[in-house]
C-alpha positions, 0 to 999 in steps of 0.5 A, spaced: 799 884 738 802 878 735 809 875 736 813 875 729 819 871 727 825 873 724 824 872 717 817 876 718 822 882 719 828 881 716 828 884 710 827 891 713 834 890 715 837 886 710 835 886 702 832 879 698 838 878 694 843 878 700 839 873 704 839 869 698 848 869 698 848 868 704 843 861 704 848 859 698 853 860 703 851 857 708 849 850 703 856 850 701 859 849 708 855 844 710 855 841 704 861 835 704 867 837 700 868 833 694 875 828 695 881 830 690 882 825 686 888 822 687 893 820 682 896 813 682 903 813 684 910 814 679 917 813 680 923 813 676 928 807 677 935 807 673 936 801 669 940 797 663 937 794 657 942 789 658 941 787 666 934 785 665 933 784 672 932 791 673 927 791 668 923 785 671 923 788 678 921 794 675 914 790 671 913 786 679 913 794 681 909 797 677 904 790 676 904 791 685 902 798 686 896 798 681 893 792 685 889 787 682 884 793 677 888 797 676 892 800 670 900 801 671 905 800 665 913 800 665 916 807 660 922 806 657 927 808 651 929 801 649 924 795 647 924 790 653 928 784 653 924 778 650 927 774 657 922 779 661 917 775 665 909 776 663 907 781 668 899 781 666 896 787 667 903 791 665 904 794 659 911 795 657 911 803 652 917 804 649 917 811 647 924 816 644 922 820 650 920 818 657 920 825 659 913 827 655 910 820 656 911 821 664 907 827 663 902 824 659 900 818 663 893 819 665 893 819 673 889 812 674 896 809 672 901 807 675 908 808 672 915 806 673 919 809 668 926 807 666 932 810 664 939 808 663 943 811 669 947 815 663 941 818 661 937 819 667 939 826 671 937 829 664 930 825 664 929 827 673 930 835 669 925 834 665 920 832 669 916 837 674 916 834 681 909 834 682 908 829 676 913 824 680 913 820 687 921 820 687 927 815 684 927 808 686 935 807 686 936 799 686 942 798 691 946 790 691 947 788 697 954 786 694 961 789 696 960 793 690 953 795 691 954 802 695 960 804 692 956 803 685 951 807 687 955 813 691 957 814 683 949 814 680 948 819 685 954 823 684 952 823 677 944 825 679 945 830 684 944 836 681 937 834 679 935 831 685 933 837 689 926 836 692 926 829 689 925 823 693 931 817 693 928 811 696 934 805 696 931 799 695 936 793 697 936 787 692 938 781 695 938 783 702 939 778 708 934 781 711 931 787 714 937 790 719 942 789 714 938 794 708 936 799 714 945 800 715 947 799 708 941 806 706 944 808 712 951 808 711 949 809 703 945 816 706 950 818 710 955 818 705 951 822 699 950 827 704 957 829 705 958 828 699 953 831 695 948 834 698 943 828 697 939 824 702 937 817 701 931 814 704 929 806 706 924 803 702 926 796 704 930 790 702 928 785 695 929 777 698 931 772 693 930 766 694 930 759 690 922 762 688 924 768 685 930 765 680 924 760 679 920 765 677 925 768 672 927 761 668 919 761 667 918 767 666 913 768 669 912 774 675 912 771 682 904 774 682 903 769 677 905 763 680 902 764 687 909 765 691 909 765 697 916 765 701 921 771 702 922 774 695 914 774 694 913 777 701 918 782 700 915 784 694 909 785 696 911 789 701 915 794 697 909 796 692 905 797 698 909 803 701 910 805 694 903 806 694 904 810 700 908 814 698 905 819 694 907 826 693 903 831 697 
């Protein structure tokens, strides 16, 4: 008597139709899964029309994280100031409201939106957390600098839940002295207010980052290379890195 196979008899025992599922089913395991897209990354960063500083660091920021083919723009509800440095491949948008800008934003662009700090906890309450990487919250490494940014956190509390505040020190002389200054700026907005304040790094500022701003030029685009340049750079690669889950 001839041997038979499996297949020869299974449809005795197992109907066509769901032989047929069970192939599909067997397809769709092995075949691999489709990478989620990801959406580039967006913060918030308190800022004042008058204090274009800010706003030039938020154009370096934004021009960084996109890298060299992407898109990144800096939202805002007041125009730039014409001191601001030309950041190519930055777009500046300055729109009546942020809130409705951020969630429109196509995932491919990175996004840096800023707020005056008097506007910002109702602009952090509009905007669902997943469409957000957190609050970059600029920190002068300066006597004045915790104690004024202890108040914006005050302030901000009761918008902050779940979100990420990440304490970028300006000016710092160098790394150990950022990680204790967020450190003790931490502790206290803890106790204080419930708020905890993560890390990102410290902005050098040197004789390359003033030359810079009286040129008007972003430090990408004059090609530095020393402390502020380097600092830079490594600020807009752990905001690339800090994606929301």
């Amino acid at each position: 008597m001839a041997r038979r196979n499996l297949g020869d008899v299974l449809h005795y025992f197992i109907s066509e139709e769901e032989q047929a599922e069970a192939r599909r089913a067997a397809e769709t395991r092995e075949r691999p899964a489709a990478a989620a897209p990801k959406r580039a990354p967006r913060y918030l960063m308190p800022a004042d029309p008058q204090r274009p500083l800010t706003c030039a660091l938020a154009l370096e920021l934004a021009s960084g994280m996109a890298g060299e083919a992407g898109d990144a723009r800096v939202l805002s509800s007041f125009a730039p100031s014409p001191l601001l440095p030309r950041v190519a491949g930055v777009g500046w948008e300055t729109c009546p409201d942020p809130a409705g800008a951020i969630e429109a934003a196509p995932d491919f662009a990175a996004v840096i939106a800023l707020e005056r700090p008097a506007r910002l906890a109702a602009l952090v309450g509009r905007v669902a957390a997943h469409r957000l990487d957190g609050l970059v919250l600029p920190i002068a490494a300066a006597p004045w600098g915790l104690g004024k940014a202890l108040g914006l956190l005050r302030e901000l509390a009761p918008a902050l839940a779940n979100r990420r505040v990440l304490g970028l020190v300006v000016g710092a002389p160098g790394g150990d002295a950022a990680a204790q200054l967020v450190a003790r700026l931490s502790g206290a907005a803890e106790r204080q207010h419930g708020v905890s304040v993560e890390l990102l790094g410290g902005l050098a500022r040197d004789a390359e980052s003033y030359r810079a701003l009286l040129c008007g030029e972003s430090l990408r685009a004059l090609g530095a290379s020393g402390a502020s340049a380097q600092s830079l750079h490594a600020l807009c690669e752990r905001l690339k890195l800090r994606l929301a889950a």
